[in-house]
C-alpha positions as CSV (number, residue, x, y, z in Angstrom):
1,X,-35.2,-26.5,86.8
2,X,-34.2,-27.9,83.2
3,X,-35.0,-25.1,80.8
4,X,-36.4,-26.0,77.0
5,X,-33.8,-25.4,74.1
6,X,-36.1,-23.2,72.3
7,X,-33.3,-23.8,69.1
8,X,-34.1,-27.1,68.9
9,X,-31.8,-30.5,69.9
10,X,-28.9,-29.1,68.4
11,X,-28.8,-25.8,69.5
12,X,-27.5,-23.0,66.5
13,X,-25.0,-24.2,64.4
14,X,-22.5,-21.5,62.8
15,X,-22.3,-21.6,59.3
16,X,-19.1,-22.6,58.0
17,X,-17.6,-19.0,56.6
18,X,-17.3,-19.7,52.1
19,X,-13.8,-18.8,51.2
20,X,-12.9,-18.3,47.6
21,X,-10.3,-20.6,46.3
22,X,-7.2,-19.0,44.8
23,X,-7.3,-19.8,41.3
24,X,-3.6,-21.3,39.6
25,X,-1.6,-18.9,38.0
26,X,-1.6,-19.1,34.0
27,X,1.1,-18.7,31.7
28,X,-0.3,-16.7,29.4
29,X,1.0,-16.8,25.0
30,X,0.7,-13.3,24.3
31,X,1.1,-12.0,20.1
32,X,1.6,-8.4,19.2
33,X,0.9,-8.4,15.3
34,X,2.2,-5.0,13.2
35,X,-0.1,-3.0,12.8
36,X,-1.5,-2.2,9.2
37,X,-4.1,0.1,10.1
38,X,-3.1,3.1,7.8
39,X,0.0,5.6,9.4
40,X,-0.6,3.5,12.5
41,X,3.0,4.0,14.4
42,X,2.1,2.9,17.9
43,X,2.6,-0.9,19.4
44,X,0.6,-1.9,22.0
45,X,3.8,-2.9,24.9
46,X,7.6,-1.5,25.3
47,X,10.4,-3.7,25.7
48,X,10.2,-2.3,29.0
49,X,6.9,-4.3,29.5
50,X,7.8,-7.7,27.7
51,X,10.6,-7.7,30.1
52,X,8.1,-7.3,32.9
53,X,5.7,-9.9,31.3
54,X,8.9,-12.6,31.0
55,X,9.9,-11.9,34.8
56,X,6.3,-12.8,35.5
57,X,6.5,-16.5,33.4
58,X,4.6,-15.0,30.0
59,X,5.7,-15.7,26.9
60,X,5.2,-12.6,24.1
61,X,5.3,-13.6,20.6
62,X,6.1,-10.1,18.6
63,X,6.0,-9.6,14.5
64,X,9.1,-8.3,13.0
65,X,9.3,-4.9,13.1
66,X,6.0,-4.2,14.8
67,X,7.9,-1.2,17.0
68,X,9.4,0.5,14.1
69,X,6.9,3.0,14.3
70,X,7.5,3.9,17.7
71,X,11.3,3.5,17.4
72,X,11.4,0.4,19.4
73,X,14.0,-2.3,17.5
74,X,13.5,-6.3,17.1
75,X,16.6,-6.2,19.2
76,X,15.3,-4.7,21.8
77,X,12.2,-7.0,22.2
78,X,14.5,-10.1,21.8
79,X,16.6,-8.5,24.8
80,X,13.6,-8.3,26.7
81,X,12.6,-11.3,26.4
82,X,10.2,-11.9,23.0
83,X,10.2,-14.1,21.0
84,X,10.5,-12.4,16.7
85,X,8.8,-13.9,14.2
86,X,8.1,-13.0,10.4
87,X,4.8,-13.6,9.6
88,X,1.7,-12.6,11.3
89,X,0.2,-16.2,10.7
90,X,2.7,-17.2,13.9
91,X,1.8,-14.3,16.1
92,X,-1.9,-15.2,15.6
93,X,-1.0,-18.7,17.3
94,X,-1.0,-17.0,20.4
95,X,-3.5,-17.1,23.2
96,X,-4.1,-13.2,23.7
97,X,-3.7,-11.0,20.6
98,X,-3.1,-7.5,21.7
99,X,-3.2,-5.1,19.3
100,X,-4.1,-1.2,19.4
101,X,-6.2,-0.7,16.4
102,X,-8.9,-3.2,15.6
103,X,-8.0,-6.6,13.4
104,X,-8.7,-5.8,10.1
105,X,-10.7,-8.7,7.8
106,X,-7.5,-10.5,6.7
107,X,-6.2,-10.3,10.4
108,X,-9.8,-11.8,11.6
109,X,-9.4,-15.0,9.4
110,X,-6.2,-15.6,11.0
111,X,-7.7,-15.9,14.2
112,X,-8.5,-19.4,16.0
113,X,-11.5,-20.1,17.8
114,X,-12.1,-19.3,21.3
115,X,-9.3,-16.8,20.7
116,X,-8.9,-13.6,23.2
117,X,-8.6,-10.1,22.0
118,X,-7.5,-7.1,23.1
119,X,-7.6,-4.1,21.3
120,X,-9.3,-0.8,20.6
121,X,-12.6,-0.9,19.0
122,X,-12.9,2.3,17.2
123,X,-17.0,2.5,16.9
124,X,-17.1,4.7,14.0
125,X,-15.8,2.5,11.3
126,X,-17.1,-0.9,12.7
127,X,-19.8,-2.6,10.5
128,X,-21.8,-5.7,11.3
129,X,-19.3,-8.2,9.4
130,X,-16.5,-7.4,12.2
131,X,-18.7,-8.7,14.9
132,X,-20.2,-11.4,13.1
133,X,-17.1,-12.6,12.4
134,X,-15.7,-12.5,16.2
135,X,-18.8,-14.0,17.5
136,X,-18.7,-17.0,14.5
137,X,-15.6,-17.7,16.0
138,X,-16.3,-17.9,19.7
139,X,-13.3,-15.0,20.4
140,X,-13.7,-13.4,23.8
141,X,-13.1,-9.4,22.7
142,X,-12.1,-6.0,25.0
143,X,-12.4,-2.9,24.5
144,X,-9.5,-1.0,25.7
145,X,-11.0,2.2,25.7
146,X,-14.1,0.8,27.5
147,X,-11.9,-0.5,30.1
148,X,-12.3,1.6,33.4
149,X,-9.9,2.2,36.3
150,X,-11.0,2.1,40.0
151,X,-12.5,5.2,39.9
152,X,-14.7,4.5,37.2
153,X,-12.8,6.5,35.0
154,X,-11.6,5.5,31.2
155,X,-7.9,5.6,31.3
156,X,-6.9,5.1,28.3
157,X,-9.2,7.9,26.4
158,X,-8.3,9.9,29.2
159,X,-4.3,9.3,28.6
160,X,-4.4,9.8,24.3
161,X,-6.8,12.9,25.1
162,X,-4.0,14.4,27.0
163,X,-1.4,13.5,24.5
164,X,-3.7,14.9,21.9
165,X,-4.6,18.0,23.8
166,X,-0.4,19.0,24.1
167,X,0.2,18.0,20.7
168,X,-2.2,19.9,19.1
169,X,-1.0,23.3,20.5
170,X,2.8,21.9,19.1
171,X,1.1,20.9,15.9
172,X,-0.2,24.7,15.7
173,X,3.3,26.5,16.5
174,X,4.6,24.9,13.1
175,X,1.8,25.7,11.0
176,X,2.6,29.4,12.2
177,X,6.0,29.4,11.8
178,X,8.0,30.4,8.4
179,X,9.0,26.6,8.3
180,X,5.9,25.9,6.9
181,X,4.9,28.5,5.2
182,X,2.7,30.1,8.0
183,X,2.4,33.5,9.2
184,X,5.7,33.7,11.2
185,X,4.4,33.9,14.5
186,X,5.9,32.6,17.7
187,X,2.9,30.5,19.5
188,X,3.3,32.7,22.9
189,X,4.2,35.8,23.9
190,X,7.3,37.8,24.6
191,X,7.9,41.3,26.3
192,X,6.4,44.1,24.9
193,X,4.5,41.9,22.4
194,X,1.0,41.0,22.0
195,X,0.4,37.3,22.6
196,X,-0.8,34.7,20.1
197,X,-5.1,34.9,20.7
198,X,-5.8,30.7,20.7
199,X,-9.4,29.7,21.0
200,X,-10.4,26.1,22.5
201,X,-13.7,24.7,21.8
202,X,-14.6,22.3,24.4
203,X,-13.8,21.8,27.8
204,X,-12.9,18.0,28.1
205,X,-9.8,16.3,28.7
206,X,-8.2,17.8,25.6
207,X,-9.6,21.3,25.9
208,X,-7.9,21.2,28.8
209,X,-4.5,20.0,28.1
210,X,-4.5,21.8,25.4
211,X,-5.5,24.9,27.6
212,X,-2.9,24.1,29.7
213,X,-0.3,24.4,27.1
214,X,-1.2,27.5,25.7
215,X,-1.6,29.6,28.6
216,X,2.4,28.1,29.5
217,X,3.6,28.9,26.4
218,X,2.5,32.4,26.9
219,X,-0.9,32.9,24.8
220,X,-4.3,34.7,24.9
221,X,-6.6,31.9,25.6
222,X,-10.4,31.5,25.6
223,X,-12.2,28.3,26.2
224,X,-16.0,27.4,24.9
225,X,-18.5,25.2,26.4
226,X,-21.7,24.1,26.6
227,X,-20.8,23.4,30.1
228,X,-20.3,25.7,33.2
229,X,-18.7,22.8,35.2
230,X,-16.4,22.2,32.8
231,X,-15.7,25.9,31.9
232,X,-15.5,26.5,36.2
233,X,-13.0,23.9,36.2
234,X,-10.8,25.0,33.4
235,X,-10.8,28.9,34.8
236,X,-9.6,26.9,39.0
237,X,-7.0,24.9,37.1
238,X,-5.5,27.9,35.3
239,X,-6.1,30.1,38.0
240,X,-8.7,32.4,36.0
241,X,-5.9,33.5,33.4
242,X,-8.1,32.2,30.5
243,X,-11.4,33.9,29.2
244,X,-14.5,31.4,29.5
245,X,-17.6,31.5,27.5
246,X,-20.5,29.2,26.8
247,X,-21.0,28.5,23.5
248,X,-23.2,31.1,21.4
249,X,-23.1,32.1,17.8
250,X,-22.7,36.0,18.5
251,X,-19.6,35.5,20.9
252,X,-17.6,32.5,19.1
253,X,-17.7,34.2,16.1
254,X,-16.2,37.6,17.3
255,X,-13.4,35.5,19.0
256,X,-12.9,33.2,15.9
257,X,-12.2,37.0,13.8
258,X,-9.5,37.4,16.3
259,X,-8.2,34.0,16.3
260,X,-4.4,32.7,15.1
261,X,-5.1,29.3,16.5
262,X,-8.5,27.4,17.1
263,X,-8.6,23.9,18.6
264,X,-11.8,21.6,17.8
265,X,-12.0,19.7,21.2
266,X,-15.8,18.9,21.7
267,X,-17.0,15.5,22.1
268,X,-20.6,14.2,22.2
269,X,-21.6,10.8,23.9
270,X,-24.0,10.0,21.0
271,X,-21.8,9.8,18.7
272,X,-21.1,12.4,16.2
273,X,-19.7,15.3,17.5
274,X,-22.2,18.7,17.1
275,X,-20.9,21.2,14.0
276,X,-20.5,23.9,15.9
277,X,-18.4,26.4,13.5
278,X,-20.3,27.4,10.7
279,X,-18.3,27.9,6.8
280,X,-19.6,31.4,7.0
281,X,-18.0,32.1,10.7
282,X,-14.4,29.9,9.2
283,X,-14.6,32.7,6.1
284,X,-14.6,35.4,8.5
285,X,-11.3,34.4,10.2
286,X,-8.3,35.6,9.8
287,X,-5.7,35.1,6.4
288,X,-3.0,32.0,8.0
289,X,-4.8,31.1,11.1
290,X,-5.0,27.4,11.8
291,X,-8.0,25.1,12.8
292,X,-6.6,21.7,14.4
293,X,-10.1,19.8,14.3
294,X,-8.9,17.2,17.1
295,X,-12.3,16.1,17.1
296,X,-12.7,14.7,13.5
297,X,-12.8,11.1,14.1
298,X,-16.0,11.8,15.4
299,X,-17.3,14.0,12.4
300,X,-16.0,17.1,13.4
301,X,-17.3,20.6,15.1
302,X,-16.2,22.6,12.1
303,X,-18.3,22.8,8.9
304,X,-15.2,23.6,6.7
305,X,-13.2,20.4,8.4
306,X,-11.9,16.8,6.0
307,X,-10.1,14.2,7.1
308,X,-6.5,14.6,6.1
309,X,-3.5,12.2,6.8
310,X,0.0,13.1,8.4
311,X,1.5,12.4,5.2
312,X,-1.3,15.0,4.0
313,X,-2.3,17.2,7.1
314,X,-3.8,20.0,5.8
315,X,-5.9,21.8,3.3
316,X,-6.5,25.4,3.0
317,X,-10.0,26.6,2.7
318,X,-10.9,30.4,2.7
319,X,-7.6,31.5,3.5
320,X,-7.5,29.5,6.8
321,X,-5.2,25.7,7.2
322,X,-7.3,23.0,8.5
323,X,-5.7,19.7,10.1
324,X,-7.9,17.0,10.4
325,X,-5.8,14.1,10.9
326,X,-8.2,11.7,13.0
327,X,-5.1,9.8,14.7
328,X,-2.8,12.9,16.6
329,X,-1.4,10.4,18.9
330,X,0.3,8.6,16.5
331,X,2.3,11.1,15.1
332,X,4.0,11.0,18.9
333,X,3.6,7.4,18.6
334,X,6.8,6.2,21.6
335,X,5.1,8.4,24.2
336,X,1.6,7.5,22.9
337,X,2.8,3.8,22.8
338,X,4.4,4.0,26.5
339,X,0.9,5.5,27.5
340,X,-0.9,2.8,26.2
341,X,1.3,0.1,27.6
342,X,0.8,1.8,31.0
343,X,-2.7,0.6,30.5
344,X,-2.4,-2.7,29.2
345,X,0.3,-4.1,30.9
346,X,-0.9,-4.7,34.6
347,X,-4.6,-5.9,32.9
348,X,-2.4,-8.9,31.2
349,X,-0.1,-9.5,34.9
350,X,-3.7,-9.3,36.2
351,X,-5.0,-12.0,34.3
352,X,-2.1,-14.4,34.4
353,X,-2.5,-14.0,38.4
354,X,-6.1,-14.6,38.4
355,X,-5.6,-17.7,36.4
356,X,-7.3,-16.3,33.1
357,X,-9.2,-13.6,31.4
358,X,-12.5,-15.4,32.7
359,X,-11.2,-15.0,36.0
360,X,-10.5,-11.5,36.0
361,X,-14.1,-11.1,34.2
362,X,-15.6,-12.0,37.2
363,X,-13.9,-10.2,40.1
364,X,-13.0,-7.3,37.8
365,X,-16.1,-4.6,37.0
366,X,-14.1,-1.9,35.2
367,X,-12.4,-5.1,33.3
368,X,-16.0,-6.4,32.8
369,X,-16.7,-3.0,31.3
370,X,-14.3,-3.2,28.4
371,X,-16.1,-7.0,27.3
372,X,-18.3,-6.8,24.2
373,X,-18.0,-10.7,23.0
374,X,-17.7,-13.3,25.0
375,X,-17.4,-16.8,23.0
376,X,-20.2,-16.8,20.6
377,X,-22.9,-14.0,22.5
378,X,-22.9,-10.0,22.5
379,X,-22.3,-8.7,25.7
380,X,-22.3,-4.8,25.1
381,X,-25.9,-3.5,24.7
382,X,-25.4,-0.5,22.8
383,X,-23.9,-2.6,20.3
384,X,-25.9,-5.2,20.0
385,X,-29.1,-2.9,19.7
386,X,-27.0,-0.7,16.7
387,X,-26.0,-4.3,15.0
388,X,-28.7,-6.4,15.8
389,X,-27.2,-9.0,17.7
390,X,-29.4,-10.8,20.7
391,X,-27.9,-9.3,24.0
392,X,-26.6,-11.6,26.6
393,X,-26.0,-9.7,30.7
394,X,-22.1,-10.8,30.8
395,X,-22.4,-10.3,34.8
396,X,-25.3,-13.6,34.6
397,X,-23.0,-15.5,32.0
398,X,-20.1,-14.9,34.7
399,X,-22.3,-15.9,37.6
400,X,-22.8,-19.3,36.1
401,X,-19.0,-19.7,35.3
């Protein structure tokens, strides 16, 4: 007995399986300008990396002596592979412009439309005339520090808060020394000695390294917080050899008395970081003890703290020296500039493989993450509601690429 095809004359059809084309490599122009942000040392790639980038068929156009800073010679980029040139009017020719501060106004106007940038973005001292002006010119901008890796974590604020978090400890052993005039104490602790008392406010990624230092180099260390994860994970990490406290008036001030060293390490995601140290509490400290505010960029979390400069560093207020130099990982600025490289070199092979930074929008969230223009729209909400710019979702402007 014939049975009825229930599905029809045909029968079910398979749908063919959608495969995504491989997009065509791109050769990608990349420019590295000089930076001429103020005491800016760092450059954005190592020879190391051009060489990499020129293996890989990219061309890197590099200002004359952009890597001075950093000790990094014209010779050395020519060796690996870049092309030196003596005006910043070539380098902005190129079709990437990498750079680790943000262009400044006379570096914008040398930019073409539909241009690409990558670069920090440095919230605090942005106004509404830097993003008109990138938008006005249809440039395609990222973040670097927005940029996240695949865990969803921010790898390059992670990397310069580490830096920072070391170097603030080293900062603080030469403001105690006789070199400069300081107290004469060794940061540490020998035999038979009582150890330097260092107190760490904040808990983050430099509290911690920072923390991490200090208790090697042989010092009494206690960490405020106004979090008990983060206070739980510093005490595991150092296995409980440092005192933890949360954050309250009564107890930070009896162990800022005590105090040869305190490091500002809070951070606030709203912006401003919280004033936690009060003028009264710094005037209670002791005579030569050091305050290295590594939070200042964002305001600071001591009432007493100013911006200095690392031709400037410090001032001395009520007996104590403050450092508030907003930019610590520039005064380390070859590691800091091999850390940052380590970051931006594999996005740039990344985008040359995907055949373009559009491309790698698309496939790549934590890249995506990092976008704030793209051509002539907004793509960052938080921005364009503090600047007034109409919002555009980049993931439904990539979905119709």
């Amino acid at each position: 007995m014939k049975k009825d095809n229930v599905y029809g004359t045909f029968g079910i059809l398979p749908k063919e399986e959608m495969l995504e084309v491989k997009q065509d490599f791109k050769k990608l122009k990349i420019g590295i300008p000089k930076e001429s942000s103020f005491q800016e040392n760092r450059i954005s790639l190592s020879p190391d990396a051009v060489a990499l980038l020129s293996h890989n068929g990219h061309s890197v156009v590099i200002e004359s002596m952009a890597g001075n800073g950093a000790n990094f010679t014209d010779k050395e980029f020519s060796d690996a592979g870049a092309e030196i040139v003596f005006s910043k009017e070539e380098v902005f020719q190129s079709d990437i412009i990498v750079k680790i501060e943000p262009p400044t106004k006379s570096e914008l106007k040398l930019m073409k439309k539909g241009q690409q940038l990558i670069s920090a973005i440095q919230l605090q001292t942005r106004d509404k005339s830097y993003f008109n002006e990138l938008v006005k010119k249809d440039i395609s901008s990222v973040a670097i520090e927005y940029i996240k890796d695949d865990e969803g974590k921010l790898p390059l604020l992670r990397i310069m808060s580490e830096i920072a978090g070391n170097t603030s400890l080293l900062i603080a052993s030469e403001y105690l020394s006789n070199i400069n005039s300081g107290k004469g104490l060794m940061l540490g602790g020998v035999t038979g000695i009582s150890p330097t008392d260092v107190v760490i406010i904040g808990a983050g990624t430099v509290g911690e390294y920072a923390c991490k230092t200090a208790v090697a180099l042989g010092c009494n260390v206690k960490v405020f917080d106004t979090s008990l994860s983060r206070l739980r994970r510093i005490q595991n990490i150092t296995n409980r050899t440092v005192s933890t406290s949360m954050i309250q008036p009564k107890s930070l001030r009896k162990a800022l008395r005590r105090a040869d060293v305190v490091i500002g390490a809070l951070r606030s995601g709203e912006g401003r970081t919280p004033c936690i140290v009060s003028e009264g509490m710094v005037e209670d400290m002791k005579e030569g003890s050091i305050i290295i505010d590594v939070s200042i960029d964002h305001g600071g979390c001591f009432e007493t703290s100013e911006l200095t400069t690392h031709k400037n560093p410090v001032v001395n207020k009520h007996g104590v020296l403050h450092y508030g130099v907003p930019n610590i990982a520039s005064r380390v600025a070859r590691t800091s500039s091999f850390a940052v490289c380590s970051v931006i070199s594999p996005i740039l092979l990344r985008i040359g493989e995907e055949g373009g930074i559009n491309n790698l929008m698309r496939k790549d969230e934590g890249f995506r993450s990092g976008v704030y223009t793209f051509k002539s729209m907004m793509t960052n909400k938080t921005l364009s509601e503090m600047f007034d710019f109409p919002y555009k979702d980049l993931d439904l402007i990539i979905s119709a690429l």
